[in-house]
Each structure stands twice: as C-alpha cells, then as structure tokens.
N, C-alpha and C positions, 0 to 999 in steps of 0.2 A: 578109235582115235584115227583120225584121218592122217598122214603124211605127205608131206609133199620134196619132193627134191626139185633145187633150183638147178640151170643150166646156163651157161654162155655161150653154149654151141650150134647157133644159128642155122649151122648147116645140117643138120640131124633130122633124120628121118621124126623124131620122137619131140624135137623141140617143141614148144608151145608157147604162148603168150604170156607174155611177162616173164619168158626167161624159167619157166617150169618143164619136167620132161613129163612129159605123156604117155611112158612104158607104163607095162602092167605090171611087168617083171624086170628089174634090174638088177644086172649081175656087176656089182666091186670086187676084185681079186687084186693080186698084186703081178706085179711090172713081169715074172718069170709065167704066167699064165699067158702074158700078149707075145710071149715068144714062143711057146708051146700052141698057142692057140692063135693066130694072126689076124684071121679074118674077125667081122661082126658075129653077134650070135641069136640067136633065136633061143624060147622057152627051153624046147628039146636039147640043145647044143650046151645051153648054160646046165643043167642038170648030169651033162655028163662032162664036164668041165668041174663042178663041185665034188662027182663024181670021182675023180679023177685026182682033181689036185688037194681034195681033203682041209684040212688047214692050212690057212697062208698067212704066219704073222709077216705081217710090217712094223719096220722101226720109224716112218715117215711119209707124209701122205705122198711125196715122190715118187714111194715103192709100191702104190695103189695105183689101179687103173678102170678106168668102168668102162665094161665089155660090152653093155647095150648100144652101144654107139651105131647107128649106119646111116650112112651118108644121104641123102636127101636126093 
C-alpha cells in the first residue's frame, strides 16, 4: 500500500508538488524531542533519536512535531 503525507511547507528541503513530502523516511515525535533534539535530522540521527526517546505519547497534535524538516 503506497502512503503518501501531504505538506504546506514550501520551504523544505523534501516539499513536492501538490503539497506531498518526498522523504524516504519521516521522523513524527513529540514537541520534548525538538528540545532535546533542535536541529533537522537525517536517516542516521532519526534512529538514534527513537533510539533514545523510546515512546513519546501525545495528548494533541500540538505536542507532535515532524523532524524531517530541512530547510530548502
């Protein structure tokens, strides 16, 4: 089954057309991982990042963050 995630962040390294990301690998964690972790991440960095922070419930998509992100 194929997947696709939509984006509105035009300015990303990964954005695509019609508003789809074009990562291989996308990392979702929550809001305490973008403090622990600040920068964008790569395949390598997101594995030790899951690595690392294990389980992260969220009560609200507010307390999620997608760490694929890098700027354009």
């Amino acid at each position: 089954m194929a997947i696709s995630v939509r984006c509105t962040v035009d300015n990303c390294y990964f954005w695509a057309r019609d508003n789809y990301c074009g990562a291989d690998t996308i990392l979702v964690t929550t809001t305490e991982a973008v403090r622990r972790y600040p920068s964008g991440v790569d395949a390598p960095q997101a594995n030790m990042i899951v690595n690392d922070m294990g389980q992260t419930p969220a009560d609200r998509s507010t307390d999620t963050a997608c760490k694929t992100f890098r700027r354009r």
